[in-house]
matplotlib code that plots the C-alpha trace (Angstrom):
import matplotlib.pyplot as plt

x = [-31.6, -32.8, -29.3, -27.1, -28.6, -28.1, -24.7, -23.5, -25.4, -23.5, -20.2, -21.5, -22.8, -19.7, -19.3, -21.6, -20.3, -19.2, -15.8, -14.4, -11.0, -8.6, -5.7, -3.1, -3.4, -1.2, -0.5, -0.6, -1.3, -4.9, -4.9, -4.9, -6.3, -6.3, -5.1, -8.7, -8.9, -5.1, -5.4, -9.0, -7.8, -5.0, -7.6, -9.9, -7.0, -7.2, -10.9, -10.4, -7.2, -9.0, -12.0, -11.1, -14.1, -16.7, -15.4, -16.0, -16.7, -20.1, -19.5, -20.1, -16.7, -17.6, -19.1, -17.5, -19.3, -18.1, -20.6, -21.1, -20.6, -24.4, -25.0, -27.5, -26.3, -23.4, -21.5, -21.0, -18.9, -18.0, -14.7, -16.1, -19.6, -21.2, -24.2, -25.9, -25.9, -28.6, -26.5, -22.1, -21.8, -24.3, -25.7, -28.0, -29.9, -31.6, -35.5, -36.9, -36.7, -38.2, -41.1, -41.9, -41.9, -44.5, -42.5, -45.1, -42.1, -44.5, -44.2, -40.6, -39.2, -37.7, -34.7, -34.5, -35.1, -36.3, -35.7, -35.7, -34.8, -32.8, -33.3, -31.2, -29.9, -26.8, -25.8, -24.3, -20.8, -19.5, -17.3, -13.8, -13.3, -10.0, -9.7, -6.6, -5.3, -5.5, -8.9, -9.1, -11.4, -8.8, -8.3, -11.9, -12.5, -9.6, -11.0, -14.6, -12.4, -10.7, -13.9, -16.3, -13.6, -17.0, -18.4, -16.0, -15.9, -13.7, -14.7, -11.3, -12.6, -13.8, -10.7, -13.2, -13.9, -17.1, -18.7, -21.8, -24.7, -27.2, -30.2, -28.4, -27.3, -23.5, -21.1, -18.0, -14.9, -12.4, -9.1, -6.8, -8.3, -5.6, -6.0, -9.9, -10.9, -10.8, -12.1, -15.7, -18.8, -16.6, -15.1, -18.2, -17.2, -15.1, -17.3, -20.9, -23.8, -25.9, -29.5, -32.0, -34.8, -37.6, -37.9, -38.8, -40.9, -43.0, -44.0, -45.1, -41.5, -41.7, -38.3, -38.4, -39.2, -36.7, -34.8, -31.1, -30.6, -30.1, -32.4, -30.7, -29.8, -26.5, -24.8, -24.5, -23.1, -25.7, -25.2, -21.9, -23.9, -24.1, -27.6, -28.7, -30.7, -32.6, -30.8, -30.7, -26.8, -25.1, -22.2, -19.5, -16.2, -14.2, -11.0]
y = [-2.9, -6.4, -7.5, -5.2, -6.0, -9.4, -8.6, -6.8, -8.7, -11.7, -9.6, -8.6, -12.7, -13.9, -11.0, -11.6, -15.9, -16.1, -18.5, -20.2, -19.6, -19.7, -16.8, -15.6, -13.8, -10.4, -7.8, -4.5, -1.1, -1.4, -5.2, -7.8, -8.4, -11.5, -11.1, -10.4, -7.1, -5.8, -6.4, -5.1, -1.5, -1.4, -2.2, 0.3, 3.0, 2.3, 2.9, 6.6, 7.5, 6.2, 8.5, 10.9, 13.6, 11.1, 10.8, 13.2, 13.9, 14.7, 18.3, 17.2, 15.3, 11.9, 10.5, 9.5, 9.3, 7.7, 8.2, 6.3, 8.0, 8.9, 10.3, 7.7, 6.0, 6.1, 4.3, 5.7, 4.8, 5.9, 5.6, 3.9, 3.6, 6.9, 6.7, 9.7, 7.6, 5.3, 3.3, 3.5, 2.0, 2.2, 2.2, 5.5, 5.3, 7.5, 7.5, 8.6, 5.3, 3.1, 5.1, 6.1, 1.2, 1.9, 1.9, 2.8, 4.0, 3.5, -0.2, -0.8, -2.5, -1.1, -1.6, 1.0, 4.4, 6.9, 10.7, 13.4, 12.2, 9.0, 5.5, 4.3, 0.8, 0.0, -1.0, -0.2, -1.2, -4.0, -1.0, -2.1, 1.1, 1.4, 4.8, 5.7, 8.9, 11.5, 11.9, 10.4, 8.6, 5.6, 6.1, 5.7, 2.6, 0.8, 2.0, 0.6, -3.0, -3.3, -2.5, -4.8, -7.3, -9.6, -6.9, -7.6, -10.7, -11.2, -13.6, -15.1, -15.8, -12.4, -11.0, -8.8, -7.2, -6.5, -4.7, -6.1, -3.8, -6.3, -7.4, -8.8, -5.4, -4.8, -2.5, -4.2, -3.3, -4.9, -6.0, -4.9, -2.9, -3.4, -6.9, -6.9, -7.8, -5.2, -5.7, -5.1, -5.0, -6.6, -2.6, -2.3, -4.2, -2.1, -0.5, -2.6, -1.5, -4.4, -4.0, -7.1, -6.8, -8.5, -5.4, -3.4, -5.7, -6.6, -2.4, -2.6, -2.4, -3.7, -4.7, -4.5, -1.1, 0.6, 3.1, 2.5, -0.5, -3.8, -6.5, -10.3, -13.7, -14.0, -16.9, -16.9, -19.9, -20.6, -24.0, -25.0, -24.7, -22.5, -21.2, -18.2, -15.5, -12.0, -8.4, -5.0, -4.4, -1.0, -1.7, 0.7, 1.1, 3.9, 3.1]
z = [-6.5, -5.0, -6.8, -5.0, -1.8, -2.0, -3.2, -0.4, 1.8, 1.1, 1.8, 5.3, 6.1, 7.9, 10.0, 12.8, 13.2, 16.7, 16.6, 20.2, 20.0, 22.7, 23.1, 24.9, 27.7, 27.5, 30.4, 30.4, 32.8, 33.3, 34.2, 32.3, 28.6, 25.7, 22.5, 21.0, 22.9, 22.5, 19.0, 18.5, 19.7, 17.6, 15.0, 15.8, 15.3, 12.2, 11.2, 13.5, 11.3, 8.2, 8.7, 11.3, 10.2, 11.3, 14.9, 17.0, 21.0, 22.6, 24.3, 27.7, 27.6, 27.6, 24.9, 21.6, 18.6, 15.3, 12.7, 9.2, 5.8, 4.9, 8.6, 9.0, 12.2, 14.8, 16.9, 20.5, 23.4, 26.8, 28.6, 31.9, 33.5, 33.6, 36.1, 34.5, 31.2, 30.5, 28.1, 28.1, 24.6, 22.0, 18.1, 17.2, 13.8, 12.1, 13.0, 10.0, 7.6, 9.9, 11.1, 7.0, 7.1, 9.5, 13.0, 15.8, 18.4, 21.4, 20.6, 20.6, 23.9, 27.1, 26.0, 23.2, 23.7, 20.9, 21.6, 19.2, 16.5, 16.7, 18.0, 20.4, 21.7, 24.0, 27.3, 30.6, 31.0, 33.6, 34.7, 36.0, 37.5, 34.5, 32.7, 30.4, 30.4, 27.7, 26.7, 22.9, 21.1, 21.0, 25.0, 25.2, 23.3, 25.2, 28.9, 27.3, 26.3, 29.9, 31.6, 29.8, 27.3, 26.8, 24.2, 21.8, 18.9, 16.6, 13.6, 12.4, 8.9, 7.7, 9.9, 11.6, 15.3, 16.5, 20.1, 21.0, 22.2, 23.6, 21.8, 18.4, 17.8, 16.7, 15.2, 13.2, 11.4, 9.4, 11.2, 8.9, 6.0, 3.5, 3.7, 3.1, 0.1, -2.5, -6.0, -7.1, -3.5, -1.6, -0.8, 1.4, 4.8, 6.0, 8.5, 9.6, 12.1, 12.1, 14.2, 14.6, 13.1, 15.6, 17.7, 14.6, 12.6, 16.1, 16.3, 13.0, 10.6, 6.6, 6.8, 3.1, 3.1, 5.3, 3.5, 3.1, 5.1, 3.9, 5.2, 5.0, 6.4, 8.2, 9.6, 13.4, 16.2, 18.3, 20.7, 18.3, 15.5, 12.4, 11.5, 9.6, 11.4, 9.7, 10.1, 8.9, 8.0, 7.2, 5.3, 4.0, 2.5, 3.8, 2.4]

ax = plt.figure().add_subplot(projection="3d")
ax.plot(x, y, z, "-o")
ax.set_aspect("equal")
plt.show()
């Protein structure tokens, strides 16, 4: 078990390195937008068309939720700032696994909020005021990009784009899946939620003990430097 962990934990290390690249700058309806975020949403496409059962929208219309393979934990995003919402993008796991590690839920910080039965942890959008038209998931996602382009990474070695939800947490995808590597564990990147562990292990979380998730060193740039830093990564291949 410890074996495949390490294994796929290795897969998942470079996807969370923050590179400083410079692009293009390319124009479009809603404004203007680099080549990170024009390319990121024709990326994105991809992992909707690849598993199109798993996305789905919340039934007051504005949500979007895409949700991994074993139902465990979702990725959800809004089209623009919703005042009603606490949080306009955000990652939604599964409560159960780290409350059975000992999670006291009372202890986790302000900025995550636990309701039925599903922890939450996102943020509000620097909304633009930008909404495409026609009401998809896709739509959504690019809206969420013009109004807020500093969520997303991309990590030019693994190929892979990324939306950050505050805190260390993150949900990435492979820019081209057909290009990803393909032969043995290294399947499983397609798809990542990654959630940092401090929060969890400070309310009382055995990181070691938390069903289904993978607990392991990544590299990250911090200051221009590359250091390795604890998480809990969800990968999955859904090629």
């Amino acid at each position: 078990m410890m074996n495949n962990k390490k294994a796929i934990a290795a897969i998942a290390a470079g996807l969370l390195v923050v590179c400083a690249i410079v692009f293009l700058t390319v124009e479009s309806a809603g404004g203007t937008l680099d080549v990170v975020g024009k390319r990121s949403i024709q990326s994105f496409e991809q992992v909707l068309k690849a598993i199109p059962d798993q996305a789905s929208q919340e039934s007051e219309g504005k949500d979007f939720t895409l949700t991994a393979p074993d139902g465990g934990v979702r990725f959800i995003w809004n089209s623009a700032n919703n005042s009603d919402s606490r949080f306009d993008v955000m990652l939604q796991a599964d409560a159960a696994p780290f409350i059975a590690a000992g999670l006291d839920t009372e202890k986790l910080p302000e900025e995550y909020d636990v309701s039925g039965d599903f922890i939450t942890a996102g943020l509000k959008l620097d909304n633009s005021g930008y909404v495409k038209d026609g009401g998809s998931a896709l739509d959504a996602y690019e809206s969420m990009v013009y109004n807020d382009r500093s969520l997303i990474n991309y990590h030019m070695d693994m190929d892979h784009f990324g939306v950050k939800l505050g805190g260390g947490n993150m949900f990435e995808w492979a820019k081209n899946m057909k290009t990803s590597a393909a032969t043995g564990e290294e399947q499983d990147k397609d798809i990542v939620f990654v959630l940092n562990p401090e929060p969890f292990i400070a309310a009382g979380v055995n990181p070691e003990k938390v069903e289904g998730w993978i607990y392991a060193p990544v590299p990250v740039m911090e200051n221009g430097k590359k250091v390795e830093v604890l998480k809990f990564l969800k990968p999955f291949n859904i090629q």
